[in-house]
Backbone as numpy.savetxt, mean C-alpha at the origin, in Angstrom:
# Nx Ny Nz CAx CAy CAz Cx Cy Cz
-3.70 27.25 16.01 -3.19 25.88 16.04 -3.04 25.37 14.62
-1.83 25.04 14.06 -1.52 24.12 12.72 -2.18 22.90 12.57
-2.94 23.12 10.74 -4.14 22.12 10.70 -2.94 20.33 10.50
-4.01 19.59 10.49 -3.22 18.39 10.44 -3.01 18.50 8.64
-2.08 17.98 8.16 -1.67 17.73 6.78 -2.28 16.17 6.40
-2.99 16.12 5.28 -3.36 15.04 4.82 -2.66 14.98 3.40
-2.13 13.48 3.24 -1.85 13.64 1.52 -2.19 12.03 1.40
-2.97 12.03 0.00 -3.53 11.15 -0.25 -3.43 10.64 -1.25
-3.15 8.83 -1.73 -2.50 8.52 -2.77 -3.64 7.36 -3.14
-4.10 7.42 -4.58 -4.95 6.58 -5.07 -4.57 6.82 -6.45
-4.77 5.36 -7.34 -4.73 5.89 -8.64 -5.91 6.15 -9.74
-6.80 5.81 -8.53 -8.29 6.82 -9.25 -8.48 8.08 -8.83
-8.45 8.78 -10.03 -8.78 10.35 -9.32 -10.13 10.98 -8.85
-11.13 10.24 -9.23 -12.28 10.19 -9.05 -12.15 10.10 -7.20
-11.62 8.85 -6.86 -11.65 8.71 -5.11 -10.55 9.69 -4.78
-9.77 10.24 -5.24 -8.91 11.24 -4.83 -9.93 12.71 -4.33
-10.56 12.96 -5.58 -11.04 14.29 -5.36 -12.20 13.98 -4.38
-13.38 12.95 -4.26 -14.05 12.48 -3.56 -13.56 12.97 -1.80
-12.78 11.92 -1.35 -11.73 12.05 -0.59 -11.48 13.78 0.31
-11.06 14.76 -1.07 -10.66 16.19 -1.01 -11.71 16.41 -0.12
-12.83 16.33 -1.01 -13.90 17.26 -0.66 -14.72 17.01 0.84
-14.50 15.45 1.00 -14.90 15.34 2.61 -13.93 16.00 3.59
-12.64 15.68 3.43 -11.74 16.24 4.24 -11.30 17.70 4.80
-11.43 18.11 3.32 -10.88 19.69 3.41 -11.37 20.52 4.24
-12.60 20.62 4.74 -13.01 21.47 5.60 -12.71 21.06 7.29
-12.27 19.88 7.13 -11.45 19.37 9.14 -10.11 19.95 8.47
-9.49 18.95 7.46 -7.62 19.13 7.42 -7.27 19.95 6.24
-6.17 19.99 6.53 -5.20 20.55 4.97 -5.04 19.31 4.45
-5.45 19.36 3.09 -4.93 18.19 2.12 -3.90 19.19 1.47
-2.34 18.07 1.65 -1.18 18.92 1.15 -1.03 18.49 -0.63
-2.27 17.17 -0.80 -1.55 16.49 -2.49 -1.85 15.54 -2.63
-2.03 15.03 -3.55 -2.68 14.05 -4.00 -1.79 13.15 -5.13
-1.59 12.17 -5.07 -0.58 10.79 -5.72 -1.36 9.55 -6.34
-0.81 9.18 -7.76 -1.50 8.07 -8.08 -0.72 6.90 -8.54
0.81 7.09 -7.78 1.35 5.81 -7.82 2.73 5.33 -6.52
2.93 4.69 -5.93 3.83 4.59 -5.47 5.10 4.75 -5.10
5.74 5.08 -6.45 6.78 6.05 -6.24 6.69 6.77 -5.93
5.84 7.57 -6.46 5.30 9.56 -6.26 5.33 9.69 -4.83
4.46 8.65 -4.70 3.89 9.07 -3.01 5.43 9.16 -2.29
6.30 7.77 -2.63 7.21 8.54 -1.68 7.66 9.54 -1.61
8.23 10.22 -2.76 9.07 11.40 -3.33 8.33 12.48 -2.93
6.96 12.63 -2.80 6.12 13.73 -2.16 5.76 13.41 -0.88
5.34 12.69 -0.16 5.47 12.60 1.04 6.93 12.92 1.90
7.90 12.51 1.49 9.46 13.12 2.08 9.79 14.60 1.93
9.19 14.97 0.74 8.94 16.62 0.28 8.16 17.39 1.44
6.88 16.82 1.07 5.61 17.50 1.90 5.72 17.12 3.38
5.96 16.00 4.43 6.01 15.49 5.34 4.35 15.85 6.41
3.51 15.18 5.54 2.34 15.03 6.29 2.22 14.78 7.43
1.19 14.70 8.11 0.49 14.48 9.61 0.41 12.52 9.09
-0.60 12.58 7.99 -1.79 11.74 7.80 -1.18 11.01 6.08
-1.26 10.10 5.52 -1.52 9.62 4.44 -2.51 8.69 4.79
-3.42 8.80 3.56 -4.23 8.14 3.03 -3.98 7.58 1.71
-3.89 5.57 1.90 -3.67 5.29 0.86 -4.17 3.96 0.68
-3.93 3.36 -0.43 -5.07 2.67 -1.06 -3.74 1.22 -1.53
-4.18 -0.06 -1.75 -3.15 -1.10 -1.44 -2.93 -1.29 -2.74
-3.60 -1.37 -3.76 -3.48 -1.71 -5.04 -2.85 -0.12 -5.89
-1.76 0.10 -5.54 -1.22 1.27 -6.78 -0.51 0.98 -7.89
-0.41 1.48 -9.20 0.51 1.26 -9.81 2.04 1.53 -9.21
3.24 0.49 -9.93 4.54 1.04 -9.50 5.27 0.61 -8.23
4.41 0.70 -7.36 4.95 0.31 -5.99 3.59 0.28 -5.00
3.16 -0.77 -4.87 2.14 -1.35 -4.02 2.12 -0.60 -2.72
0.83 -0.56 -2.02 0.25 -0.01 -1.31 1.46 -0.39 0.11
1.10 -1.74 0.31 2.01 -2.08 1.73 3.61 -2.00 1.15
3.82 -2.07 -0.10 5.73 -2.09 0.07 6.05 -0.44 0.50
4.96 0.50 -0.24 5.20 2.09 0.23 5.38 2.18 1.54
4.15 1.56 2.42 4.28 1.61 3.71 5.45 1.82 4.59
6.32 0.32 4.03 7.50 -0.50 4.73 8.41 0.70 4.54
8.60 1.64 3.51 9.48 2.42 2.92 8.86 3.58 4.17
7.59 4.03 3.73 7.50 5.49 4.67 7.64 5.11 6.15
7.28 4.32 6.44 7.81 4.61 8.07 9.09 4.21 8.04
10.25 3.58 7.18 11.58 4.30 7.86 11.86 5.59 7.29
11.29 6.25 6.09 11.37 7.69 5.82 10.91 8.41 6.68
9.90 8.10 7.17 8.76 9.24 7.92 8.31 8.11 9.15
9.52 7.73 10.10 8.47 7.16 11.27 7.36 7.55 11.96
6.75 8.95 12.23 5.91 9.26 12.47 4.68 9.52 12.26
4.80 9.49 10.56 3.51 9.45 9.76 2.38 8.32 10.12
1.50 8.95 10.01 -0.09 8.13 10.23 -0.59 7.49 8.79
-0.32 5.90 8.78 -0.90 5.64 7.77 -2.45 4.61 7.35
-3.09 5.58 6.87 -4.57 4.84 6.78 -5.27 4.41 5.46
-4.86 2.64 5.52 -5.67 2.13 4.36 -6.32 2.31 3.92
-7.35 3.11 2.82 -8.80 2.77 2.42 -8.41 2.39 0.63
-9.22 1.13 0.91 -9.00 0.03 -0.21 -10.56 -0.80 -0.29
-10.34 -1.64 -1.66 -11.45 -2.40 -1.77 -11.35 -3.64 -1.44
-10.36 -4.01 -1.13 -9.20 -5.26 -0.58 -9.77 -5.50 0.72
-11.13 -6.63 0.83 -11.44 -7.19 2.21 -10.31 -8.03 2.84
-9.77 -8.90 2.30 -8.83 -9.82 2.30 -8.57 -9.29 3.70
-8.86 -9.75 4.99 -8.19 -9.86 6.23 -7.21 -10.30 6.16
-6.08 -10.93 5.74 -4.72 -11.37 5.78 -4.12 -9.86 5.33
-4.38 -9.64 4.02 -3.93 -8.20 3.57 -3.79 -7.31 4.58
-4.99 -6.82 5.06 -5.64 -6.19 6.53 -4.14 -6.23 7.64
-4.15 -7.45 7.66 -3.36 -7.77 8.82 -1.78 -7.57 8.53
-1.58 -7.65 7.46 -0.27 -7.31 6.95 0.16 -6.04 7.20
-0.93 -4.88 6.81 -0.83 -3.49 6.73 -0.56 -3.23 8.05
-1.28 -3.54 8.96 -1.42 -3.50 10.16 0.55 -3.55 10.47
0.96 -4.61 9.94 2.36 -5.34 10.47 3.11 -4.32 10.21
3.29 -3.88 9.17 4.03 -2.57 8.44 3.95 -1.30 8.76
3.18 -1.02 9.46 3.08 -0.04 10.18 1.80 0.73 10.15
1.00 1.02 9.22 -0.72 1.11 9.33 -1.49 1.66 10.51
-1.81 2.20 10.71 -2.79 2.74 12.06 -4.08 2.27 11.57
-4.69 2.07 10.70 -6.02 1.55 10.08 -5.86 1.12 8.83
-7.41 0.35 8.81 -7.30 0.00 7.34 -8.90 0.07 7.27
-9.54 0.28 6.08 -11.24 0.84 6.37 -11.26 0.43 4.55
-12.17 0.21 4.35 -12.69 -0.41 3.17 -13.74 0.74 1.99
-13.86 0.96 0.78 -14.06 1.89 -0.23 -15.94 1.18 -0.05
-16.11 0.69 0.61 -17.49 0.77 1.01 -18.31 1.10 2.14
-16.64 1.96 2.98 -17.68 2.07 4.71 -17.88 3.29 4.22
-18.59 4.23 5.53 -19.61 5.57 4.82 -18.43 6.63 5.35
-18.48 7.48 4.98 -18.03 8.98 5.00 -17.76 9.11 6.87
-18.49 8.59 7.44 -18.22 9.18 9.10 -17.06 7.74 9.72
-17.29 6.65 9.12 -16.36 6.21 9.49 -15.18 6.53 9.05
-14.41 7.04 8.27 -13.16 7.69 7.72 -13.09 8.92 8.88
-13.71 9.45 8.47 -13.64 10.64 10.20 -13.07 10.20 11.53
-13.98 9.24 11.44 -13.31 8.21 12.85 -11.74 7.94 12.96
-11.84 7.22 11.89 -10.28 6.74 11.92 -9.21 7.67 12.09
-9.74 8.59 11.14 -8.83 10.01 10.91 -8.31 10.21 12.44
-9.38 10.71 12.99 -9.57 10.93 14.41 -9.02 10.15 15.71
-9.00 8.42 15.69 -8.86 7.93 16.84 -6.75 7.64 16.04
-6.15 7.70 15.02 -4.93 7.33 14.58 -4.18 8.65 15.02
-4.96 9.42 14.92 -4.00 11.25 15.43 -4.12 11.39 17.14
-4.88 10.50 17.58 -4.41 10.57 19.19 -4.23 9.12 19.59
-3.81 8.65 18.43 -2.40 7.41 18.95 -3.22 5.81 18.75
-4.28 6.17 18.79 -5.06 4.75 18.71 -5.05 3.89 16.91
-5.54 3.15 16.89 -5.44 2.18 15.54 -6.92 2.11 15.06
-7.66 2.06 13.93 -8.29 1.29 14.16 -8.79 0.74 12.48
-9.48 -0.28 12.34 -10.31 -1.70 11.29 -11.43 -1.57 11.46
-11.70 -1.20 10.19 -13.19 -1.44 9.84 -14.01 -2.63 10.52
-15.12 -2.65 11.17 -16.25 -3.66 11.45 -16.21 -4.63 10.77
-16.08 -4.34 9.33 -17.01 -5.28 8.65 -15.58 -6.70 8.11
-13.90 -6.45 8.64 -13.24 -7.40 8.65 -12.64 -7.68 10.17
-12.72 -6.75 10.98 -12.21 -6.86 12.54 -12.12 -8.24 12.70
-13.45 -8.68 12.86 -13.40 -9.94 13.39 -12.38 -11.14 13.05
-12.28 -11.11 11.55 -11.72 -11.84 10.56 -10.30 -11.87 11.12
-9.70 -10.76 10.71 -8.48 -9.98 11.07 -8.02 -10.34 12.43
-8.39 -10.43 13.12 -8.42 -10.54 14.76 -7.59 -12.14 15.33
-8.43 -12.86 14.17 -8.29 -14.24 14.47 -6.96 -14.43 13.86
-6.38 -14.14 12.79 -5.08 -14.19 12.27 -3.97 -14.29 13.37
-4.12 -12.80 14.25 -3.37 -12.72 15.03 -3.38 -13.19 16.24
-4.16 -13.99 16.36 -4.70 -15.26 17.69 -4.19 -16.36 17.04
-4.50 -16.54 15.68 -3.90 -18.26 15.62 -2.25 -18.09 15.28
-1.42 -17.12 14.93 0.06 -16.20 14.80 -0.23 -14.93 13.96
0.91 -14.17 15.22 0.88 -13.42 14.77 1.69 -12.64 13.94
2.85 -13.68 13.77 3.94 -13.40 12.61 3.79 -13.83 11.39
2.77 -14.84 10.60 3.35 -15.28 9.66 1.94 -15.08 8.42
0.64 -16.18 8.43 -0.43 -16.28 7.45 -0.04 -15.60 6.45
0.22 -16.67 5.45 0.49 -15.91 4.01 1.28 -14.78 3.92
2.08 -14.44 4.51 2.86 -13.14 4.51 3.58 -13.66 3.14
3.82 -12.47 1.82 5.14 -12.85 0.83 6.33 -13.27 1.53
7.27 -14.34 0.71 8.55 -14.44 0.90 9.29 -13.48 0.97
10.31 -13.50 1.59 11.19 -12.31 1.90 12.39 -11.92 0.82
11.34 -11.13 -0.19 12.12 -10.93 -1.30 12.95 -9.52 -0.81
13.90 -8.97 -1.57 14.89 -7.80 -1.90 13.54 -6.44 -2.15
14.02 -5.65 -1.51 12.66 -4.45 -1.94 12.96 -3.85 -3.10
14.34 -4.64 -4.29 14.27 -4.26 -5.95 13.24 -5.76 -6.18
13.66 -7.09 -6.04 13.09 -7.63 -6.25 11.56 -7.47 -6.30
11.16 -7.43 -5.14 9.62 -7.02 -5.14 9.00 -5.79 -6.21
9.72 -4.46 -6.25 9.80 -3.40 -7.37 9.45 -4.17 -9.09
10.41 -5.19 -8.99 10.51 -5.69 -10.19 9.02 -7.04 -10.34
8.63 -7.41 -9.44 8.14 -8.74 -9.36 6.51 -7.66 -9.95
6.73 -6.34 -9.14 5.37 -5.98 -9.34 5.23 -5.58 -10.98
5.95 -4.68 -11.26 5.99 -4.10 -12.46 6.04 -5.36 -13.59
6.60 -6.49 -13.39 6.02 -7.44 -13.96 4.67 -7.93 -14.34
4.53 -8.04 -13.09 2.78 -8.81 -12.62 1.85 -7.44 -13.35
2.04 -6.16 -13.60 1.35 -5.25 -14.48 1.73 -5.29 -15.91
2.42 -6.31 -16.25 2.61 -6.03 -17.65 3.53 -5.57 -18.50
4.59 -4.80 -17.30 5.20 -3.72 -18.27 6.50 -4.90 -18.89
6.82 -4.58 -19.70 7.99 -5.24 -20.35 9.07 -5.05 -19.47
10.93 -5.52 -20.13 11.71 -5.68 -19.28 12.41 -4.17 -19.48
12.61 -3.73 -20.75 13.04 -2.67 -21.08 12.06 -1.96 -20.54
10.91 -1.66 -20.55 10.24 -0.35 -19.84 10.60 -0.42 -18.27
10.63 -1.82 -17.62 11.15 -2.03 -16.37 12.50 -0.96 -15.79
13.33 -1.83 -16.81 14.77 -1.14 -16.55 14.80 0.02 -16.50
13.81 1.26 -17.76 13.97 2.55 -17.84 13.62 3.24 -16.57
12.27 2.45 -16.02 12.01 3.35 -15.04 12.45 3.21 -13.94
13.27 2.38 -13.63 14.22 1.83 -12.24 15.78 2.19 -12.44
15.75 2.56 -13.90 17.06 3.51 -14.20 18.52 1.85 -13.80
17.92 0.92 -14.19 19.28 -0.23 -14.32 18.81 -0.85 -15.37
20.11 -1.50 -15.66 20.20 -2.51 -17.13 19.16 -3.15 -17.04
18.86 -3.72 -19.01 18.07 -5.31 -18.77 18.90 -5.81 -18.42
19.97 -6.40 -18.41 20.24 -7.66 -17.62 20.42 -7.59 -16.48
20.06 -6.42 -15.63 19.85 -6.60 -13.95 18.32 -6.47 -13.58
17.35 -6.73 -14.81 15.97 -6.85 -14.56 15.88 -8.15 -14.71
16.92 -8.72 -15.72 16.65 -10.56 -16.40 17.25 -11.41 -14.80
17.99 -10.46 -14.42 18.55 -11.10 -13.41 17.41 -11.03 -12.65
16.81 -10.12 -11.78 15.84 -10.12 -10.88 14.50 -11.19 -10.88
14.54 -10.90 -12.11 13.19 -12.38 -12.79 13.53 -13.20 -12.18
15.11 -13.62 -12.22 15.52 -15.24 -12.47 15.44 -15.45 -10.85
16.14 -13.95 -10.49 16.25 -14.73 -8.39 14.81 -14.86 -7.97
13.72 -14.01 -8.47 12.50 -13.87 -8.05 11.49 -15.38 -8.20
11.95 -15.80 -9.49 11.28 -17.09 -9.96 11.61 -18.54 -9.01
12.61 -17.99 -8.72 13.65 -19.02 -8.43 12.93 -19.20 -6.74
12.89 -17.99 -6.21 12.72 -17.89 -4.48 11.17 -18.24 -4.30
10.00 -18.41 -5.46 8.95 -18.08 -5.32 8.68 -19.20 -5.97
9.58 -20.39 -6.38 9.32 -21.47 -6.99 8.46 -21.88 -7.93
8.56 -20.49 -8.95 7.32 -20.59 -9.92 8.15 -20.29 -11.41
7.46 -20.84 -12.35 7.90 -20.57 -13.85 7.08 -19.93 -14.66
6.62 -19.78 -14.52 6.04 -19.14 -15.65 4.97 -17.53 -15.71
4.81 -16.78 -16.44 4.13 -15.68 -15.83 2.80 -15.33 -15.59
1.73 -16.55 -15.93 0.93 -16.36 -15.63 0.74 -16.82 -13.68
2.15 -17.38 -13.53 1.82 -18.05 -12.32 2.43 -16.56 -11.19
3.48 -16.16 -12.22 3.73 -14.56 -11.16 2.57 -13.67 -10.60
1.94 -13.48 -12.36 0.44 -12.64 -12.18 -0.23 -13.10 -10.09
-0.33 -14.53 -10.59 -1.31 -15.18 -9.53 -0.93 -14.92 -7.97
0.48 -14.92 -8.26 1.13 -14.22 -6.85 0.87 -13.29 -6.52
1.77 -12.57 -7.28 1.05 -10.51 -6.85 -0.37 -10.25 -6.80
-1.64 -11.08 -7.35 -2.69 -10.70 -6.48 -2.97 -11.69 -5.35
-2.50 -12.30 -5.17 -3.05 -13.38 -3.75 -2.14 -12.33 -2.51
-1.26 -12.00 -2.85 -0.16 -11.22 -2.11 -0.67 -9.49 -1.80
-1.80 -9.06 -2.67 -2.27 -7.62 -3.17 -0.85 -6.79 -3.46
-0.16 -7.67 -4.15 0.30 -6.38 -4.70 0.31 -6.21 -5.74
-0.49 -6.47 -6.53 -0.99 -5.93 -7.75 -2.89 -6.04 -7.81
-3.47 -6.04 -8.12 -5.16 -5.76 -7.66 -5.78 -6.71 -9.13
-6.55 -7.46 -8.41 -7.47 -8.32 -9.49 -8.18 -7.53 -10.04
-8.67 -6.24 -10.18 -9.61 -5.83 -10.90 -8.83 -5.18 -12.06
């Protein structure tokens, strides 16, 4: 019987290899990713069972990858483990397609679990935000803090901002002009009714897509 494929994207390698070493002896780990782009470009390559991934990546955030792999890979199993309690976050992942989301402080057998109940179709959330999470989708279940419905360059650009990178390093690695990055600023600022960049920063982490730590 063909083992399940795991590929797993964090941009600490420390929880990457961590990760390896519990897994490897249930699944095949096909690879390991430490930014958002990658993951897609190797996940469409490799076409896993399982990703394991983490919400705060460089490049392309944990849930925008998501939104991307399940129309690349509708079938893929995708399971949060993050340090990101934030039940709204939680619940977002969930929206995007997510089979779980489990937290960088539950123990080693709960990851098993999840592994386990998402490969015969079930979902499941850590204990320690369930409850939290739960209520979101009792008081609606479409909306709490969800980001505005930016362009998925926009968002590309809003993040790589909110990390710092300049406009020219922007452009290089998205392979378009500065002035279709100056442009993106301006629609982004504009839709998100904010000026200035410390107030972007404040977005992309209330939003997790960029990570307060």
């Amino acid at each position: 019987m063909e083992r399940i494929r795991i590929l797993l994207a964090d941009d600490h390698s420390i929880v990457s290899a961590g990760l390896r070493k519990m897994l490897e002896s249930h699944y095949e780990i096909v690879g390991c990713v430490e930014n958002g782009m990658e993951l897609l470009t190797v996940a469409e390559e490799l076409r896993p069972n399982v990703i394991i991934l983490d919400i705060a990546m460089p490049m392309l955030n944990g849930l925008d990858a998501a939104r991307l792999l399940k129309k690349l890979l509708p079938h893929v199993k995708l399971i949060f483990l993050t340090m990101n309690s934030d039940s709204d976050i939680a619940a977002e992942a969930l929206r995007v397609g997510a089979s779980a989301y489990l937290l960088k402080t539950s123990k080693p057998p709960e990851l098993l679990q999840a592994v386990h109940d998402v490969l015969r179709g079930a979902s499941y959330v850590t204990p320690q935000i369930k409850d939290a999470m739960e209520q979101i989708f009792i008081r609606d279940p479409r909306a709490q803090h969800r980001p505005k419905q930016l362009t998925s360059r926009q968002r590309e650009v809003l993040q790589m901002l909110a990390e710092g990178r300049s406009m020219k390093e922007i452009a290089y690695l998205l392979q378009i002009s500065h002035r279709t990055v100056r442009f993106h600023k301006s629609g982004i600022m504009g839709e998100l009714n904010i000026t200035t960049n410390s107030e972007l920063v404040q977005y992309a982490i209330k939003h997790g897509i960029i990570s307060s730590l």
